[in-house]
Structures are given as C-alpha cells and as structure tokens.
C-alpha positions in Angstrom: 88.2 84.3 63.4 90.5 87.4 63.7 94.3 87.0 62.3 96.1 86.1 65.4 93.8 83.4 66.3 94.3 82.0 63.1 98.2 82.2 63.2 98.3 80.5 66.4 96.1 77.6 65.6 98.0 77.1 62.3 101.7 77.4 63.7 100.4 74.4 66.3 98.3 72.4 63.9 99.3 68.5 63.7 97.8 67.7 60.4 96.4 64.3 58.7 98.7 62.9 55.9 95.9 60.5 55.1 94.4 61.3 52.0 90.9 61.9 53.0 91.8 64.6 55.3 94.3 66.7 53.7 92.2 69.7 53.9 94.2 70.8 57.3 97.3 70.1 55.7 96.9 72.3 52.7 95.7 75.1 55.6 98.6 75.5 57.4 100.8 74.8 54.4 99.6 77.7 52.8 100.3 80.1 55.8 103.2 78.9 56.7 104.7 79.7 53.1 103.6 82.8 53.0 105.3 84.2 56.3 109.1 83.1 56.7 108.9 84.2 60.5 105.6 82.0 61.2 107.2 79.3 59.4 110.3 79.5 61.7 108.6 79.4 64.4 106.8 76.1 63.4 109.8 74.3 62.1 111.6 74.9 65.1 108.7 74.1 67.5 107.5 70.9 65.5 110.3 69.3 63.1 113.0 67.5 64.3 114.6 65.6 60.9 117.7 64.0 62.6 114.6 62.2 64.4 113.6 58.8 63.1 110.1 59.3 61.4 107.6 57.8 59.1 107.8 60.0 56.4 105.1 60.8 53.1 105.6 62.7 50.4 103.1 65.6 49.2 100.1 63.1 47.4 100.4 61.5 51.5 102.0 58.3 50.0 104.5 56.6 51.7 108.2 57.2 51.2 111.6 56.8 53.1 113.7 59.2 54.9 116.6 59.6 52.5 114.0 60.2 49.8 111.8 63.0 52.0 115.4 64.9 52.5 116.3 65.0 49.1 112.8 66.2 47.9 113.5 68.9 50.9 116.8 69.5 49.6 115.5 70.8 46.5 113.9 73.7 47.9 110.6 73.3 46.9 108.8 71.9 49.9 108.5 72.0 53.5 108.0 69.5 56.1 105.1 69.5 58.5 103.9 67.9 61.1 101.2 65.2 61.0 98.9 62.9 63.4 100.0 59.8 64.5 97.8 57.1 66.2 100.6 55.7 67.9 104.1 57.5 69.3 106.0 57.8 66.2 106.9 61.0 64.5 105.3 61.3 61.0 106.2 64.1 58.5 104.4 64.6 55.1 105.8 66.9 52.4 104.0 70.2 51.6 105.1 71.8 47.8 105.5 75.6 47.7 103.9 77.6 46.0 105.5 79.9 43.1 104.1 83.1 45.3 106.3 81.2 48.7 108.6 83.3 50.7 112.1 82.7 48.7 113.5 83.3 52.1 111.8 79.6 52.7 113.1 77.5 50.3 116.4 79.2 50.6 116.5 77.8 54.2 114.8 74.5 54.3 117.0 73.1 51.4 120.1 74.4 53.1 119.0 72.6 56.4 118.1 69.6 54.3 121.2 69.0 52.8 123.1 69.0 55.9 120.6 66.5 57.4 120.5 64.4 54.3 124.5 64.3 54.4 124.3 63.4 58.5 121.7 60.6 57.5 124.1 59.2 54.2 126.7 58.7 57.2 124.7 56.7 59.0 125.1 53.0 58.6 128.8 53.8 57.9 132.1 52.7 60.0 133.6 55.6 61.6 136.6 53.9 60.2 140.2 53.6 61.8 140.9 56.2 64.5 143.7 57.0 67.5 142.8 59.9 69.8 144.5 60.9 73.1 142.7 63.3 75.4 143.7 65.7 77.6 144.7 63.3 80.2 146.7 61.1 78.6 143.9 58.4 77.7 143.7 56.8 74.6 141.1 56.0 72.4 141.3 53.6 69.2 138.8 51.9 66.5 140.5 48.6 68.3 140.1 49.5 72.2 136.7 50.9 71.5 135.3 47.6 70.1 132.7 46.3 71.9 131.3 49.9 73.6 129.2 52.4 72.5 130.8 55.9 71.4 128.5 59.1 72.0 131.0 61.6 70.4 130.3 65.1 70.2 133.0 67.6 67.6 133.2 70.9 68.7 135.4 74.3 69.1 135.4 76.6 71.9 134.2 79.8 70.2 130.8 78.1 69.0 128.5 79.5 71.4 125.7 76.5 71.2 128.8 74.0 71.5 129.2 75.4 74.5 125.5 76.0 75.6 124.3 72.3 75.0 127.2 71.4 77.8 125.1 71.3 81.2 122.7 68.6 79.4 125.4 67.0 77.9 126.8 66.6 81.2 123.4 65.6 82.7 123.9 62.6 80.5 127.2 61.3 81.2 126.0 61.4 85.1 123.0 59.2 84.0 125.6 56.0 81.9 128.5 56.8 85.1 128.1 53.5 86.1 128.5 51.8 82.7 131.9 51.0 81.7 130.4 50.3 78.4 129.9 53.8 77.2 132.0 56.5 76.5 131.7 60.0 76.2 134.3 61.6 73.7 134.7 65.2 72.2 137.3 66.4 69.7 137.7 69.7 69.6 139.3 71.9 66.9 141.2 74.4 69.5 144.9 73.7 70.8 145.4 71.5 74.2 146.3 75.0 76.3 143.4 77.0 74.7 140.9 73.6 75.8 142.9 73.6 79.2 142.4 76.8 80.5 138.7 77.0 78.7 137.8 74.0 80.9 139.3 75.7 83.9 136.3 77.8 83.9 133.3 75.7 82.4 133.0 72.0 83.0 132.4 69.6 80.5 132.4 66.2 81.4 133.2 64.5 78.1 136.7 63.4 77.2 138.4 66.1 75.3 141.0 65.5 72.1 142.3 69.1 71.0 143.6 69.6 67.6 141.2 67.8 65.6 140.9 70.5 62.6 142.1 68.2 60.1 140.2 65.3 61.3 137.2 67.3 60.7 137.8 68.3 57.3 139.3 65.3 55.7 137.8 62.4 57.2 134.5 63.2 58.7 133.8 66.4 56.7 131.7 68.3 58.7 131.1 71.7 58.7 128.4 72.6 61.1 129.0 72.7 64.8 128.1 70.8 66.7 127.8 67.7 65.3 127.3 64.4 67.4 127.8 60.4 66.5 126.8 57.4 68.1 128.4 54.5 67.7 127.7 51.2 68.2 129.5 48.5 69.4 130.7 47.2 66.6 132.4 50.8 65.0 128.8 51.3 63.2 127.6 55.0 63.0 124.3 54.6 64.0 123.3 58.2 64.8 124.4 61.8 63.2 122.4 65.3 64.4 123.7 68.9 65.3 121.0 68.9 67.9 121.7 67.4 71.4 118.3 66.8 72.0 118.1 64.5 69.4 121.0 61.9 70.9 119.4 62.5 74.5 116.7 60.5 72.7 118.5 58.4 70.6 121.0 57.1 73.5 117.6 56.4 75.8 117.7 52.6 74.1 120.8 52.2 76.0 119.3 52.4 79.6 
C-alpha cells in the first residue's frame, strides 16, 4: 500500500473503542500525531466536541464528557472517532506520543479548553438580563420565561459571524410560525455601525448593539461566535461556536 492510500484510509477511519479491537485505533492515532496537517484535516472532518457523545478514555473505558475535555485540555491526547452500533457519536482518547507534532497538542488543548468552559456553562441560568433591539423590542429573563432562547453573540468584523448568517436565517424561516422561540443576537458594534451593516446583509435574528461589556463580565466569552440555547425555564442548555452544532441541537424542538 503506497503512502497516499494509506493517508486517506487513515484520515477517514472510524475506529473500535472496544478493547478487543484497538488495533485500528492505535493506527490512525499514530499517523495522525505525526502530521499536524493530516490531523487537521481529520479533526475538522470527524470531531464535533460541542456535540453530545459517549465518550472513553485511552484504556477504551467509559468516562463522561467533562472528564474527556479536561484530559484534552491537558494537551496530551487527541480525540478520534469511533464505531457506534447505533446513531450516537462516540469519541475515545488517543495519548501522544513524546515524538507528536508539538503543533498538536498546542492546538487540541487550546480548543479543549474553550469547549470544556462552553460545556461548564451548561446547566447554568443565563441569569438576569434586559436587552432592547434595534427596533425597539424588549427582551428580559422575566418576558422570556416560558420560551426557548437560541441566542447567537457576535461583532460585525468577524468574518465566520457573518458567514454562518444564510443558515442561521434558514432556521429562523423553519420556527416562523412558533411564537415560542426566539431568535436573539447581541452584537458588540454600536446601533449605527449594526444599522447600516444590516442595510446590506440580512440577518434575520433580533439584534442588541453594544453588548461589549456584557460579553466580558457576565458571560465571558472570548471566541466569536458563540451560541446559547435556552430553555424555557432560563436553563442554558446548549453552548458551541459552531452553528452546525445548534442546527442539531434545536431539531428536538420541531
């Protein structure tokens, strides 16, 4: 087998995680360390971890999703892709080896640790908010009770905030008819700046402007952009930086 057959069958590979049959997994592991690019290419195909997944650790036993981001957050594994005999995701730890690509672990516990802080907010009350959009509408943690928030923070100069906006919208068509959901986006950027950007690209979500401070002292994100569900009853129930992921997610509420 000739190198670039054997890079393609490992970048696609969905391994075992059960014990017996962790031969596969040690294959792919091992090539994907050794080649940052390869692994790129595989972690952005195959790995989404603001998904919900079962999730094992390196000896294939069992372990919860706060527990497989921190062991990622260390730097000293990766996260690949395993066989599932149903339709849930599964992930199983891979440890680096000492020979690994620095340029690896440098990125996977970076991405980790923003993921493992998204997941930690989960489960959390937004707690008490007032926000008034562009038109005039207002939107409280009291007036809000009893619908479901899909928020999305953003700022105009962040080019996937802005790239992610044609599926976003595509979503808000599909829950028009629910008076039970609301789409909301605060945006760091002043109401004339937002104004004459929406003049030009539509963007069917609500729009606060000057939200800067909100974003640094109460939520205290730093990556752009990040999206919330939340429930009816105030209750985070989903953070991810990928819009994919709450296209997923909001599915249960069809």
């Amino acid at each position: 087998m000739n190198k670039k057959h054997f890079i393609v069958i490992c970048l696609f590979m969905i391994v075992s995680c059960q014990k017996s049959k962790s031969n596969n997994h040690e294959l792919t592991g091992q090539h994907l360390e050794s080649s940052y690019k390869d692994w790129w290419v595989y972690f952005n195909d195959s790995i989404r971890l603001s998904s919900d997944f079962v999730a094992y650790d390196a000896k294939s036993d069992k372990i919860n999703k706060e527990l497989f981001l921190k062991s990622l957050a260390t730097g000293e594994y990766i996260p690949l892709k395993c066989s599932s005999d149903n339709s849930e995701t599964v992930y199983k730890l891979h440890e680096l080896k000492k020979d690994a690509d620095v340029n690896i672990s440098s990125t996977i516990k970076n991405l980790a640790k923003i993921e493992l802080t998204n997941f930690q907010n989960e489960g959390k009350k937004l707690g008490a908010f007032h926000f008034t959009d562009l038109n005039g509408n207002q939107y409280t943690s009291e007036n809000t009770l009893g619908k479901t928030i899909i928020l999305k923070c953003w700022f105009i100069n962040c080019m996937q905030c802005v790239k992610e906006m044609p599926a976003l919208n595509k979503m808000v068509q599909q829950f028009k008819n629910r008076n039970d959901v609301i789409f909301l986006s605060l945006a760091s950027d002043s109401e004339a700046d937002l104004k004459k950007f929406l003049s030009k690209r539509k963007f069917d979500y609500a729009v606060v402007p000057n939200q800067e401070d909100y974003f640094k002292n109460t939520l205290g994100i730093k990556i752009f952009p990040t999206h919330f569900i939340i429930n009816k009853k105030g209750i985070v129930t989903k953070v991810a930086n990928d819009a994919k992921i709450i296209e997923e997610a909001i599915k249960s509420l069809e």
